[in-house]
N, CA, C and O atoms as a CHARMM CRD file, in Angstrom:
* protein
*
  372
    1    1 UNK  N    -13.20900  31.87200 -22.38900 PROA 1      0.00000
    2    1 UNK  CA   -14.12000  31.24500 -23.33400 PROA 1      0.00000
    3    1 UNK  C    -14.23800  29.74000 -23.07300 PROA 1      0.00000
    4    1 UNK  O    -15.38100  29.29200 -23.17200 PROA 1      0.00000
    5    2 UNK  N    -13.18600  28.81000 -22.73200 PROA 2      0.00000
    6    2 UNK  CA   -13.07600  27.56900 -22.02900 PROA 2      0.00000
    7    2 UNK  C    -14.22700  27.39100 -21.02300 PROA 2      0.00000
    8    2 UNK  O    -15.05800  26.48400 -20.97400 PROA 2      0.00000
    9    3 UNK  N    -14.06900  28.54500 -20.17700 PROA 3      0.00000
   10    3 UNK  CA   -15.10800  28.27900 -18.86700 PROA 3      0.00000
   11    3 UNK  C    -16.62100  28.43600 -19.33400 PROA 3      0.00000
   12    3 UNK  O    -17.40700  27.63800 -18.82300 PROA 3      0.00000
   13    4 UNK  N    -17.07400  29.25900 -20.14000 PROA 4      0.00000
   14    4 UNK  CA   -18.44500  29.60000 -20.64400 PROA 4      0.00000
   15    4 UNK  C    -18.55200  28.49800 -21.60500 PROA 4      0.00000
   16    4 UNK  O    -19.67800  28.00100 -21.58300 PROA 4      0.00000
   17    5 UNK  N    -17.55700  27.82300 -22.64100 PROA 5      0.00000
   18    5 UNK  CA   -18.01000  26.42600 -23.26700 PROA 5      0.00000
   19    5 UNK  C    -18.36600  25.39100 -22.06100 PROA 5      0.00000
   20    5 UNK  O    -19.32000  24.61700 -22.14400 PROA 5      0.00000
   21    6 UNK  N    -17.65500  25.44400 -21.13100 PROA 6      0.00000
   22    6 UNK  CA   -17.71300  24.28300 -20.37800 PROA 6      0.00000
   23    6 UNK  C    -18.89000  24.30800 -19.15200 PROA 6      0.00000
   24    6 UNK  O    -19.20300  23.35000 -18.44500 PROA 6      0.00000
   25    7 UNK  N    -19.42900  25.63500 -19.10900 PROA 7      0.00000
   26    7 UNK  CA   -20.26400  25.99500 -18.26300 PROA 7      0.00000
   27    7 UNK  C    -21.91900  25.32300 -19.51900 PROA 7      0.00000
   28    7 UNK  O    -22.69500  24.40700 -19.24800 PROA 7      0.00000
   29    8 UNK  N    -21.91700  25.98400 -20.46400 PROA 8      0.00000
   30    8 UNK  CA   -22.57200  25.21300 -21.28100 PROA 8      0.00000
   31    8 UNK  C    -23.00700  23.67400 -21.10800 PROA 8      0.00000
   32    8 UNK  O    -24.18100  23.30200 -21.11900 PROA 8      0.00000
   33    9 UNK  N    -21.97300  22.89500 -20.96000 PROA 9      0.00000
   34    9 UNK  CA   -21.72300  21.39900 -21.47700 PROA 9      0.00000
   35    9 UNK  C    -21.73100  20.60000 -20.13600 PROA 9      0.00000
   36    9 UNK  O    -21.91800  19.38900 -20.02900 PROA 9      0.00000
   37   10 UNK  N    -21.44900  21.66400 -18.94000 PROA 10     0.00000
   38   10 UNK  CA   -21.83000  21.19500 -17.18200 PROA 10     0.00000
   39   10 UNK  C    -22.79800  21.94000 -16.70900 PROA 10     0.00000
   40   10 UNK  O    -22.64400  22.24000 -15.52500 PROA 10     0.00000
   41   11 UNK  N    -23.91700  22.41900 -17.30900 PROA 11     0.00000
   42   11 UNK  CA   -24.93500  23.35200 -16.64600 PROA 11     0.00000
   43   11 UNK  C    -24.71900  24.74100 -15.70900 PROA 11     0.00000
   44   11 UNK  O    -25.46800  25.36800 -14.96000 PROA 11     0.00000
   45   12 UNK  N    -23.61100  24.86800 -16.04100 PROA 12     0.00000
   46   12 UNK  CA   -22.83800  26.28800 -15.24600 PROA 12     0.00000
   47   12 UNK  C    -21.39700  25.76300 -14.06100 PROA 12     0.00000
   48   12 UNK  O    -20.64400  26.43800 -13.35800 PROA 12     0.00000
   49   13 UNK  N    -21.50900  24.37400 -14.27900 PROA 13     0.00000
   50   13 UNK  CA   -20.79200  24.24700 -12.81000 PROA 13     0.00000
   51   13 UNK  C    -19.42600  24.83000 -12.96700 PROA 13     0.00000
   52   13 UNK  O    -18.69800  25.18800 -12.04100 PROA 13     0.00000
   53   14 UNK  N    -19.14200  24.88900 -14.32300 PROA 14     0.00000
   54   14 UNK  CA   -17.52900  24.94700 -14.04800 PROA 14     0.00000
   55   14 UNK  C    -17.07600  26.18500 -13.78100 PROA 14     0.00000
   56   14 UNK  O    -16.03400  26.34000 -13.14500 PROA 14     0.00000
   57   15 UNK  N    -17.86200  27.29500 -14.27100 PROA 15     0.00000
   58   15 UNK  CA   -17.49200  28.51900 -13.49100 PROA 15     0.00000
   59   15 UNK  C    -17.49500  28.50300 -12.20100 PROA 15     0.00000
   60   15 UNK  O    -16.54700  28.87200 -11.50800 PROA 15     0.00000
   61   16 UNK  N    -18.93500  27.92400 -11.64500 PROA 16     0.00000
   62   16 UNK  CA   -19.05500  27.46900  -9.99300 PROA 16     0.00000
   63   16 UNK  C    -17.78800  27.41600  -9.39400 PROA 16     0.00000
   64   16 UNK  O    -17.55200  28.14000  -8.42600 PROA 16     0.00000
   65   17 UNK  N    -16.86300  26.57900  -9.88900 PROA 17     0.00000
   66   17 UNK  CA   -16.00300  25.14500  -9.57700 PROA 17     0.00000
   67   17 UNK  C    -14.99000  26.19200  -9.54600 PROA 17     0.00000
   68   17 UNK  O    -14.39100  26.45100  -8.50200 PROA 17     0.00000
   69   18 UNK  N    -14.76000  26.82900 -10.67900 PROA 18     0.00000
   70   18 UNK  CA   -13.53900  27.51500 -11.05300 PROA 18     0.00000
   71   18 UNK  C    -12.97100  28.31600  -9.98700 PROA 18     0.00000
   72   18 UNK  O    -13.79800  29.12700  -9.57000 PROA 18     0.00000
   73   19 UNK  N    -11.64900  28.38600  -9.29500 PROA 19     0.00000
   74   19 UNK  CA   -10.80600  28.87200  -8.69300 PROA 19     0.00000
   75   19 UNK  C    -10.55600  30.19800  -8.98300 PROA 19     0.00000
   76   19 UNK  O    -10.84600  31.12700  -8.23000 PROA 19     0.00000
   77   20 UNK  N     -9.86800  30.33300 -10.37300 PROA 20     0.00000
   78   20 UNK  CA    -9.51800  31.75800 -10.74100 PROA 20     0.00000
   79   20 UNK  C     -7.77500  31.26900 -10.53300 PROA 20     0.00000
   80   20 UNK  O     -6.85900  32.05600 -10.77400 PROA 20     0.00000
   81   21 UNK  N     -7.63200  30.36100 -10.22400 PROA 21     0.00000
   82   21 UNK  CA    -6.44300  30.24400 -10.10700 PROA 21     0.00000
   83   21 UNK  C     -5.83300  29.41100 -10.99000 PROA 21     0.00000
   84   21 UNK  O     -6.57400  28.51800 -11.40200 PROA 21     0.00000
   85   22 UNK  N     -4.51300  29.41100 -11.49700 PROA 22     0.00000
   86   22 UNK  CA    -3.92900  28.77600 -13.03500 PROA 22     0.00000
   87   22 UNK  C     -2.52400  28.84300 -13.19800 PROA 22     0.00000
   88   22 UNK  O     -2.15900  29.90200 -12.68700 PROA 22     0.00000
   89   23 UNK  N     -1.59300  28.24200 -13.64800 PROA 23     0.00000
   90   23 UNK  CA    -0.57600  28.17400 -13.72900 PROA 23     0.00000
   91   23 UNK  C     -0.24100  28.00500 -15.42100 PROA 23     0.00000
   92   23 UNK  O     -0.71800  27.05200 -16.03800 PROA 23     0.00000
   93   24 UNK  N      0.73400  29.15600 -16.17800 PROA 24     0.00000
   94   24 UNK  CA     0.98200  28.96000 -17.47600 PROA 24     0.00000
   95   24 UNK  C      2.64200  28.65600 -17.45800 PROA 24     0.00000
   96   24 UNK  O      3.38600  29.52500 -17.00200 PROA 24     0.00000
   97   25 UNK  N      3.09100  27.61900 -17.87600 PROA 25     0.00000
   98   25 UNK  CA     4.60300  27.07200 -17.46000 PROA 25     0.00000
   99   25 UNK  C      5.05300  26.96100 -19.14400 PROA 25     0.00000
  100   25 UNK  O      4.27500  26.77500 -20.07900 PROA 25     0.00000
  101   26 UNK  N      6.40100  27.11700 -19.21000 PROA 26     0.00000
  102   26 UNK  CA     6.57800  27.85200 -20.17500 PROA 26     0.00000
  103   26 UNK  C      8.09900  26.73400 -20.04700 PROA 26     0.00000
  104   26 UNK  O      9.17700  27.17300 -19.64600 PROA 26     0.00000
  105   27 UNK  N      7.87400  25.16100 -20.50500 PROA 27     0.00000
  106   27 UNK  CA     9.12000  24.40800 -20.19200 PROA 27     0.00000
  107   27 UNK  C     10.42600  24.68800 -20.75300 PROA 27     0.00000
  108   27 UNK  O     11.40300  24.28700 -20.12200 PROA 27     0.00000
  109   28 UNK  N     10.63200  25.44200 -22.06100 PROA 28     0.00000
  110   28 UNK  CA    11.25900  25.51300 -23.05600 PROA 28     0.00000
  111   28 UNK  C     11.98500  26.57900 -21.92800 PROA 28     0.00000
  112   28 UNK  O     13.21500  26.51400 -21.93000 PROA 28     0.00000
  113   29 UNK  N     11.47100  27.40100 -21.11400 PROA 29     0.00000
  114   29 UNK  CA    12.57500  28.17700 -20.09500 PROA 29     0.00000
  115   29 UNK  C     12.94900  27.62200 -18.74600 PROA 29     0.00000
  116   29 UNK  O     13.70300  28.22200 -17.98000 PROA 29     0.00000
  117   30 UNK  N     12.33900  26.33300 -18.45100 PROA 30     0.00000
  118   30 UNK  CA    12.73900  25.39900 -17.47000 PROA 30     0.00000
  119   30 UNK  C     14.20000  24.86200 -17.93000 PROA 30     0.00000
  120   30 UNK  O     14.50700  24.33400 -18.99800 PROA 30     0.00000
  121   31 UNK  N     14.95700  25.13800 -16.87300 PROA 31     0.00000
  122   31 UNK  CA    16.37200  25.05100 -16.82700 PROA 31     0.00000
  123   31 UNK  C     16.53800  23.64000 -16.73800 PROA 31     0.00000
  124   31 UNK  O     17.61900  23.16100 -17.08300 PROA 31     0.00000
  125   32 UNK  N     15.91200  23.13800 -16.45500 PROA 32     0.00000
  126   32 UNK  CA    15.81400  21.65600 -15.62100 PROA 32     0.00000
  127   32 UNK  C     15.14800  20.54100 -16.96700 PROA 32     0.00000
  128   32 UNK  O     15.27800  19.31800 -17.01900 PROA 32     0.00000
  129   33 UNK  N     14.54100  21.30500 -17.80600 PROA 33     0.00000
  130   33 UNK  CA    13.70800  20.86800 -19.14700 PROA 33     0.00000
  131   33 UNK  C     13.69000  21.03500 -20.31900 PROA 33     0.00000
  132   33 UNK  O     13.28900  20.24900 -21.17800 PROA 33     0.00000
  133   34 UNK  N     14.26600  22.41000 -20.48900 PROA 34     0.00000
  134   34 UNK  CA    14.51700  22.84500 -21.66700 PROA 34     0.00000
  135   34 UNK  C     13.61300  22.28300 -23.21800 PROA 34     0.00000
  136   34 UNK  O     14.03600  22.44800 -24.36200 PROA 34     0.00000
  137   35 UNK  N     12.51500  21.71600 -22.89400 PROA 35     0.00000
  138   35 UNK  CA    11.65100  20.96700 -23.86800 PROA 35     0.00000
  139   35 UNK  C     10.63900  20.83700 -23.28200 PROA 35     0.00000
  140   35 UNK  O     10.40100  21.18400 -22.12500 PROA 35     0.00000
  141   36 UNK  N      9.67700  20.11700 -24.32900 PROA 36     0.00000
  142   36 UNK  CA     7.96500  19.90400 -23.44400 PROA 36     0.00000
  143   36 UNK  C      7.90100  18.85600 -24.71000 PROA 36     0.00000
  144   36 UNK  O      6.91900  19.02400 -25.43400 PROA 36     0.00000
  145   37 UNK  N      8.78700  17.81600 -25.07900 PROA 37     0.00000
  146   37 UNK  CA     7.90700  16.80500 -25.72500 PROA 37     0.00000
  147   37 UNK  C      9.25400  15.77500 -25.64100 PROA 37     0.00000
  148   37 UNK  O     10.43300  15.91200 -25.31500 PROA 37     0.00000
  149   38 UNK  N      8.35600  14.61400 -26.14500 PROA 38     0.00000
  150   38 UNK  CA     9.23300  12.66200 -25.50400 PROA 38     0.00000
  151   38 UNK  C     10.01200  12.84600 -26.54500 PROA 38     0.00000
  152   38 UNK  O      9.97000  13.70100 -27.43000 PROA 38     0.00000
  153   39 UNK  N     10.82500  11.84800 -26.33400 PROA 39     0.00000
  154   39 UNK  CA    11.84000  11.85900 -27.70500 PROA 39     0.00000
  155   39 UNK  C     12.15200   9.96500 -27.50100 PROA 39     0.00000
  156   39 UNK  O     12.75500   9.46700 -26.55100 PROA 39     0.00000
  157   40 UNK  N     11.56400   9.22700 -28.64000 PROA 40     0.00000
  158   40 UNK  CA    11.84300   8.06600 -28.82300 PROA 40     0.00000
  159   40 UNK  C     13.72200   7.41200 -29.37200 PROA 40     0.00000
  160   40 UNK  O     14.25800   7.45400 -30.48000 PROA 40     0.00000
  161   41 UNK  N     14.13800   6.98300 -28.30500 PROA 41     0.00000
  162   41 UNK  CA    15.46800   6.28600 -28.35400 PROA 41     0.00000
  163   41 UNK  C     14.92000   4.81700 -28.72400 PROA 41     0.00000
  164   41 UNK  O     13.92300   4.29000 -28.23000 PROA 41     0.00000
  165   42 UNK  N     15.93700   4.16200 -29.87500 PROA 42     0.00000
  166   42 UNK  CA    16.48900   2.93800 -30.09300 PROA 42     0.00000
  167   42 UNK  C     15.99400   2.18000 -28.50300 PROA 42     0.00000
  168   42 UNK  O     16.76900   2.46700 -27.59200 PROA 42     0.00000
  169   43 UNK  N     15.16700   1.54200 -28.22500 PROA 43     0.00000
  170   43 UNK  CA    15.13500   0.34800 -27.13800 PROA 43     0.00000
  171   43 UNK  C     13.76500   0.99100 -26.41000 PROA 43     0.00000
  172   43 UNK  O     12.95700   0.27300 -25.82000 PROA 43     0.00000
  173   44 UNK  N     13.64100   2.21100 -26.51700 PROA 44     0.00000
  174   44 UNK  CA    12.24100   2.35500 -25.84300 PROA 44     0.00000
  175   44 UNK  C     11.74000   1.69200 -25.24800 PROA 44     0.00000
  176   44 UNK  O     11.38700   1.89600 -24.08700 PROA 44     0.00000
  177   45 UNK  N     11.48500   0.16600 -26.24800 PROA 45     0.00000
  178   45 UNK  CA    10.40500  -0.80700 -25.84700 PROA 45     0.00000
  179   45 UNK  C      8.75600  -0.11300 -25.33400 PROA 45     0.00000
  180   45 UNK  O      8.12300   0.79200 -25.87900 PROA 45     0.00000
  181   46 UNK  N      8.38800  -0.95800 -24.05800 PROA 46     0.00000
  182   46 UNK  CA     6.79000  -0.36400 -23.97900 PROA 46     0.00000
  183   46 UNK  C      6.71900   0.82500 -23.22000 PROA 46     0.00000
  184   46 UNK  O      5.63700   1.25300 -22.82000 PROA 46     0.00000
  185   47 UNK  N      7.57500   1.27500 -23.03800 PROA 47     0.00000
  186   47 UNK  CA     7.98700   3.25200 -22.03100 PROA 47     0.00000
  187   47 UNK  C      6.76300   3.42200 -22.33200 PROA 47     0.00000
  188   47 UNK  O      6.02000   3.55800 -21.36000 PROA 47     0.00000
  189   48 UNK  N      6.05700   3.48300 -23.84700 PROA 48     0.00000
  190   48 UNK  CA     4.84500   4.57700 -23.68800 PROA 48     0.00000
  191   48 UNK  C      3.74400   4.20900 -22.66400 PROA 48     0.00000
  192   48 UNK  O      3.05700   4.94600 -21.95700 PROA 48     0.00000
  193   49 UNK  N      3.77400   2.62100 -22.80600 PROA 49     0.00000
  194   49 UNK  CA     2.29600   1.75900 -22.64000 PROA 49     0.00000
  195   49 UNK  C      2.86000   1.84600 -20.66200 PROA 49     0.00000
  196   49 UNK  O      1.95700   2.13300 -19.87700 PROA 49     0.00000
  197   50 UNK  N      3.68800   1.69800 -20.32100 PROA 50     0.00000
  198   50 UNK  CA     3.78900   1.97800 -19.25100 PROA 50     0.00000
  199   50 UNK  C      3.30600   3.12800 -18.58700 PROA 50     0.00000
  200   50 UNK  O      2.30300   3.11100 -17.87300 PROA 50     0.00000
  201   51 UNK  N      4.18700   4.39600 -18.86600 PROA 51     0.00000
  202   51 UNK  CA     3.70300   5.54800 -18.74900 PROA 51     0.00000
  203   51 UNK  C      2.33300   5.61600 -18.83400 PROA 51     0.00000
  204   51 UNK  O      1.80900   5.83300 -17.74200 PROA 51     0.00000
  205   52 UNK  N      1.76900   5.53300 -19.52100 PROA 52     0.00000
  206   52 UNK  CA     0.73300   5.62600 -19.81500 PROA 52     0.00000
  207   52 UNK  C     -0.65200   5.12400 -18.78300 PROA 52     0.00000
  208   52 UNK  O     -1.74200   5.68200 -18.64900 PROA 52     0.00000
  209   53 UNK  N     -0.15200   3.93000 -18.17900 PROA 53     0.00000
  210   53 UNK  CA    -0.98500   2.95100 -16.97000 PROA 53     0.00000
  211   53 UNK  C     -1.36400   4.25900 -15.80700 PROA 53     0.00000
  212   53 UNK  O     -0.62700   5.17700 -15.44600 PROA 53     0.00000
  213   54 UNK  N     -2.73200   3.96400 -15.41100 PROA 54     0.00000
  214   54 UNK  CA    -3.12000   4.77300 -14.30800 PROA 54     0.00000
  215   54 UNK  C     -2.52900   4.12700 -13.24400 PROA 54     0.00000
  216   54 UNK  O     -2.08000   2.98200 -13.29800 PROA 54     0.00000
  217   55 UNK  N     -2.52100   4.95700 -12.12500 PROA 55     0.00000
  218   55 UNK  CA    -2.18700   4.00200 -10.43100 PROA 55     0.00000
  219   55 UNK  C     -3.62000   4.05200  -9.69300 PROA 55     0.00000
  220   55 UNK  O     -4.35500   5.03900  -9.64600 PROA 55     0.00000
  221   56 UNK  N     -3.79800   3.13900  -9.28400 PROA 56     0.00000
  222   56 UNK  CA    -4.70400   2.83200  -8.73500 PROA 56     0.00000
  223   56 UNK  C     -6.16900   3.09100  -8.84400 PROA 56     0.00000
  224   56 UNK  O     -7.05900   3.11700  -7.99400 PROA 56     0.00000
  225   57 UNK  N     -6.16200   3.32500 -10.47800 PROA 57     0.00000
  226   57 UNK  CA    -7.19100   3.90700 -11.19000 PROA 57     0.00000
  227   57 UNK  C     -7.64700   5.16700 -10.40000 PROA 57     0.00000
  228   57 UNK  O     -8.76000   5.65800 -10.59100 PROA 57     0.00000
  229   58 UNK  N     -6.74100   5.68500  -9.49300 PROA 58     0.00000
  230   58 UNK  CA    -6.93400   7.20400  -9.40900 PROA 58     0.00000
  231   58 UNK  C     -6.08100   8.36500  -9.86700 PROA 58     0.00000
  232   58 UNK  O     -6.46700   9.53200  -9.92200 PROA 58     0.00000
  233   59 UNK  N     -4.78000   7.88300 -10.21500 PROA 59     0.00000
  234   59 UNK  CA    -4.00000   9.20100 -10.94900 PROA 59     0.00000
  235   59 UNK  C     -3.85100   7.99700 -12.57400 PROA 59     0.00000
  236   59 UNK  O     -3.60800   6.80900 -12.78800 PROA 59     0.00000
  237   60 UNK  N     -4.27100   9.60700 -13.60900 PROA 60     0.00000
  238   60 UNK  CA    -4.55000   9.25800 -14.69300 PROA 60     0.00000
  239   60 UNK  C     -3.21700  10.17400 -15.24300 PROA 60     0.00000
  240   60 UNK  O     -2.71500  11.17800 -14.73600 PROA 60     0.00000
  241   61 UNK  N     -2.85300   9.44600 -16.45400 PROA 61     0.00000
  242   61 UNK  CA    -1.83200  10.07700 -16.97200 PROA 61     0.00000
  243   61 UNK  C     -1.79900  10.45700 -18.44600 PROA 61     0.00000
  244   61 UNK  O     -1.54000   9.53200 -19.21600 PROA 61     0.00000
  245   62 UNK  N     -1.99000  11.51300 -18.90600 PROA 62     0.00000
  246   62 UNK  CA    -1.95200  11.68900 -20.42100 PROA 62     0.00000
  247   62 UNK  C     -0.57200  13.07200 -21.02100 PROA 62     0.00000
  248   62 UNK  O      0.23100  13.74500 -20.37600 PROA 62     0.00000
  249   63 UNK  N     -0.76700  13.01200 -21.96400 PROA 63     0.00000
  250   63 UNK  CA     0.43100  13.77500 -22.59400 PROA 63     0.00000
  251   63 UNK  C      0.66500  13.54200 -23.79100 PROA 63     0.00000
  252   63 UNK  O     -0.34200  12.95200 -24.18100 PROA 63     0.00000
  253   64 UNK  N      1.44200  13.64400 -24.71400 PROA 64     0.00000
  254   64 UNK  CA     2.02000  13.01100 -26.35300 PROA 64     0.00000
  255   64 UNK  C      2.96700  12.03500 -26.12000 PROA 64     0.00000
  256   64 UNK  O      3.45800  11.37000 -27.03200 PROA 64     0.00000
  257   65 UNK  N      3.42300  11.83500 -24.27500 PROA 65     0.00000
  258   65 UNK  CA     4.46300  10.89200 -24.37500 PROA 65     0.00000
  259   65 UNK  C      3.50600   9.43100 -24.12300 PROA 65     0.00000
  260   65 UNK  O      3.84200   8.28100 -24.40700 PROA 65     0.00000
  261   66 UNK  N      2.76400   9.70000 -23.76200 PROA 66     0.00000
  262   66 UNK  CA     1.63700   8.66400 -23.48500 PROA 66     0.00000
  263   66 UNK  C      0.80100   7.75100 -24.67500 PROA 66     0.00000
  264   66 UNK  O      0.19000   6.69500 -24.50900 PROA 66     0.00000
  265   67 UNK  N      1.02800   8.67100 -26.14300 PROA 67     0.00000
  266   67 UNK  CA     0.41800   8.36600 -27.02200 PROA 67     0.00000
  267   67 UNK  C      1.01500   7.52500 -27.50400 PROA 67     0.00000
  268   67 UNK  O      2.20900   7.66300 -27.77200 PROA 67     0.00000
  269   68 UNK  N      0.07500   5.98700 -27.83700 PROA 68     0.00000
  270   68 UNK  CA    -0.20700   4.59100 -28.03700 PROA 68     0.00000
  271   68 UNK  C      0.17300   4.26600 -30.11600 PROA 68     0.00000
  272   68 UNK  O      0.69500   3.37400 -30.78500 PROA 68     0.00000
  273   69 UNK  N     -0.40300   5.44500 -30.34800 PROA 69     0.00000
  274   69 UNK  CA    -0.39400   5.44200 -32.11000 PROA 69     0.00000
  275   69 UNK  C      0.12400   6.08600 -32.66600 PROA 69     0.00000
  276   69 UNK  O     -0.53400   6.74400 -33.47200 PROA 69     0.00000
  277   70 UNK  N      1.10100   6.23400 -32.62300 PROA 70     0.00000
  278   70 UNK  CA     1.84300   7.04900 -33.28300 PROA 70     0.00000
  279   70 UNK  C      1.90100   8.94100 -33.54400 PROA 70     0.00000
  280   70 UNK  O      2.39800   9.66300 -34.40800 PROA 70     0.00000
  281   71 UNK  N      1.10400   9.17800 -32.28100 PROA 71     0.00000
  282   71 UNK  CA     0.82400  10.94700 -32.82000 PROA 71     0.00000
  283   71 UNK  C      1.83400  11.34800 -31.35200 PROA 71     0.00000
  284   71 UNK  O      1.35300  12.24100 -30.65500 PROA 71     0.00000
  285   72 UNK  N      2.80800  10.90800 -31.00200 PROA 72     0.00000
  286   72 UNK  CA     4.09100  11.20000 -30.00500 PROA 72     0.00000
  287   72 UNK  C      4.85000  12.84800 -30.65300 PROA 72     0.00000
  288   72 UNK  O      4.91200  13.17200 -31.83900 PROA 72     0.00000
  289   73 UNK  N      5.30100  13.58200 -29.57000 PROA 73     0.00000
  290   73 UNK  CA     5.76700  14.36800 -30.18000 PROA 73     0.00000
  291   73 UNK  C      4.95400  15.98100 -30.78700 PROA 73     0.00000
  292   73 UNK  O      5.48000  17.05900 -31.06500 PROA 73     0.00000
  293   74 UNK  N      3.55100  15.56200 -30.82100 PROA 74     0.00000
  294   74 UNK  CA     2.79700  16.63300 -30.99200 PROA 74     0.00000
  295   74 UNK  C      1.51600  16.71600 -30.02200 PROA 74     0.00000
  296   74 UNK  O      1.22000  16.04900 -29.03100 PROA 74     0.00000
  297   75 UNK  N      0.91200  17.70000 -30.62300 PROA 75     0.00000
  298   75 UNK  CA     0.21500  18.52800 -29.89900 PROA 75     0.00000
  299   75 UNK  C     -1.19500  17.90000 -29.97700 PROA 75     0.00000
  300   75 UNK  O     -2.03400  18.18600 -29.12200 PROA 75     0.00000
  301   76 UNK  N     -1.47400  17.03000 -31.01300 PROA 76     0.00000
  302   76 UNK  CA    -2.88100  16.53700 -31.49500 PROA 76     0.00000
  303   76 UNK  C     -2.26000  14.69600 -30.16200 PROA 76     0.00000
  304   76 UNK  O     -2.94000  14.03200 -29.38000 PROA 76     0.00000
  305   77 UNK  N     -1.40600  14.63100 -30.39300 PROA 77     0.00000
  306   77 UNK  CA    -1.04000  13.49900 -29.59700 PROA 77     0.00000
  307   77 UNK  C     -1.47300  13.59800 -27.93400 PROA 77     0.00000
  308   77 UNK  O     -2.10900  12.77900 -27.27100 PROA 77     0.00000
  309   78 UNK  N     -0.93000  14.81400 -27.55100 PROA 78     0.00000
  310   78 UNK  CA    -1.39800  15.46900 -26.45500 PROA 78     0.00000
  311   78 UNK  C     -3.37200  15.68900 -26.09300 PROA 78     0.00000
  312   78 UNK  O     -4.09500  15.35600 -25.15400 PROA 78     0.00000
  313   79 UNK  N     -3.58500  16.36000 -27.31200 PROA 79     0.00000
  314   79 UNK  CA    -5.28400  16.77000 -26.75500 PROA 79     0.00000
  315   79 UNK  C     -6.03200  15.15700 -26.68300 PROA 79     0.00000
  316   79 UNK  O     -7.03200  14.80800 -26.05600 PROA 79     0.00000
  317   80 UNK  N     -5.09800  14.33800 -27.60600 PROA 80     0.00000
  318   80 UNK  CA    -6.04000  12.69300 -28.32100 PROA 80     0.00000
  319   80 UNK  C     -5.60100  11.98500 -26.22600 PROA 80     0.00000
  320   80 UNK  O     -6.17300  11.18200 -25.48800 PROA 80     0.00000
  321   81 UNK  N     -4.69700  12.62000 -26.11400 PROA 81     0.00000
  322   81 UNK  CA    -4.37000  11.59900 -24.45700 PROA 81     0.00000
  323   81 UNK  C     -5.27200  11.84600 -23.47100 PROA 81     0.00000
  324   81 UNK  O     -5.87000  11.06000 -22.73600 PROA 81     0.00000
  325   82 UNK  N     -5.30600  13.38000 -23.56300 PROA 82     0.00000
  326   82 UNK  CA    -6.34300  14.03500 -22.36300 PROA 82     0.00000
  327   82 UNK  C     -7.51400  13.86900 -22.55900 PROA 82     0.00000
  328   82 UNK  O     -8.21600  14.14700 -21.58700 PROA 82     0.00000
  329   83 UNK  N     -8.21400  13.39600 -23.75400 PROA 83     0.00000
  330   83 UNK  CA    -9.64700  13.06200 -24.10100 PROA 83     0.00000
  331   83 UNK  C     -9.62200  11.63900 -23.59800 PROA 83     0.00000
  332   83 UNK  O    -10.53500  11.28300 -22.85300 PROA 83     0.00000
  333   84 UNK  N     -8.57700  10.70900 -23.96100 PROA 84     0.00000
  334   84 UNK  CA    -8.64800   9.68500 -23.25200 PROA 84     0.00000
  335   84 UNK  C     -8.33500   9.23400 -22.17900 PROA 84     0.00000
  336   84 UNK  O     -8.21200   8.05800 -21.83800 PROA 84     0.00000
  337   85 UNK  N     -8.13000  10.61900 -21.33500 PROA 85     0.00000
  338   85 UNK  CA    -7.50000  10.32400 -20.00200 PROA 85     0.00000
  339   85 UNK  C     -9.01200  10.67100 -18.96900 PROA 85     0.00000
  340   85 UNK  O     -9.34500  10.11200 -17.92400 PROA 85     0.00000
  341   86 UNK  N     -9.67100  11.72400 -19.68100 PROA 86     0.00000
  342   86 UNK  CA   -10.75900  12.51100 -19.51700 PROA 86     0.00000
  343   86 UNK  C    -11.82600  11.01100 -18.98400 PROA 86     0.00000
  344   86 UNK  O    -12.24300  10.90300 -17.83100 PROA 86     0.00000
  345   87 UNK  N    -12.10800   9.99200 -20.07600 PROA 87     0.00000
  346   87 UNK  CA   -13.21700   9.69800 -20.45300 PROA 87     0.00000
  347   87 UNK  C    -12.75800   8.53400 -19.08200 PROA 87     0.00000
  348   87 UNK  O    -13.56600   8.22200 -18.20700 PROA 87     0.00000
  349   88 UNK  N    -11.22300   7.97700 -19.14000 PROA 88     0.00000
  350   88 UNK  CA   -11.30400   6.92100 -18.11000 PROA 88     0.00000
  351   88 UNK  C    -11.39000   7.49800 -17.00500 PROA 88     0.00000
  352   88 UNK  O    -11.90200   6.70600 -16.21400 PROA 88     0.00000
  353   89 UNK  N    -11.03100   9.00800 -16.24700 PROA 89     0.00000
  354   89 UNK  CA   -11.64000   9.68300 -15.16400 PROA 89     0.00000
  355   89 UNK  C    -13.26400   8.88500 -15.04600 PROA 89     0.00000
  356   89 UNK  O    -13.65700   8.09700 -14.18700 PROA 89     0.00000
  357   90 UNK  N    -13.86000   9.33700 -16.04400 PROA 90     0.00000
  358   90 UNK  CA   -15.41800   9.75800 -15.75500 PROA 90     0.00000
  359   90 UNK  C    -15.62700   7.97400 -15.64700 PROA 90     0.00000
  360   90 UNK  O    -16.50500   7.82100 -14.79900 PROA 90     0.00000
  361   91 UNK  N    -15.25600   6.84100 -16.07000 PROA 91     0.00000
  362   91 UNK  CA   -15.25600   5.47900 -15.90100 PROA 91     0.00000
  363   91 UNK  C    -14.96800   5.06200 -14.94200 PROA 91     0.00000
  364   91 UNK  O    -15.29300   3.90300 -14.68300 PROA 91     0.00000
  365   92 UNK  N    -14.39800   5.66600 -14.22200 PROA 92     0.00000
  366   92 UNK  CA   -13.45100   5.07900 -13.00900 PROA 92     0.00000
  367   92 UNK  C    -14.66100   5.44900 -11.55600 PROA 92     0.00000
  368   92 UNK  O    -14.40400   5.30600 -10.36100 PROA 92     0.00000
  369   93 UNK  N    -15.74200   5.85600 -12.06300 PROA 93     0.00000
  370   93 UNK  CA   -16.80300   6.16900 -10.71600 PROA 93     0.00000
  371   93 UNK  C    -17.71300   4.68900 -11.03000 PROA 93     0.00000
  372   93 UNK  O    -18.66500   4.38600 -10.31100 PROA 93     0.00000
């Protein structure tokens, strides 16, 4: 349903585009991770605003650990990063 919204909103391309190929990772059984969200320590300081910096305005970085305002830790923090990770992609041409 993703691909037919988005085929909508790109004139069909993204089915075009689409691979068929996908990866569903499941961190909470990553041995190595055992979690999928930041956890703010005493001294943090600017970790987020760092993290957060693109490199070379070609790798963009979003997540809830990335989030600037306070929505760290969840899931709305997460979709609010990738919309803004989204929009500086499409800026960066």
């Amino acid at each position: 349903s993703i691909i037919d919204e988005l085929d909508i909103l790109h004139n069909g391309q993204a089915s075009a585009s689409f691979t068929g190929e996908y990866l569903i990772e499941d961190w909470a059984k990553d041995p190595f991770v055992l979690g999928a969200y930041s956890y703010s320590t005493v001294g943090i300081g600017d970790a987020r605003e760092v993290l957060a910096q693109p490199i070379d305005n070609k790798v963009f970085f979003a997540g809830e650990a990335t989030h600037l305002n306070g929505h760290y830790q969840t899931v709305f923090g997460a979709m609010e990063t990738g919309k803004r990770e989204a929009l500086n992609v499409i800026s960066s041409f």
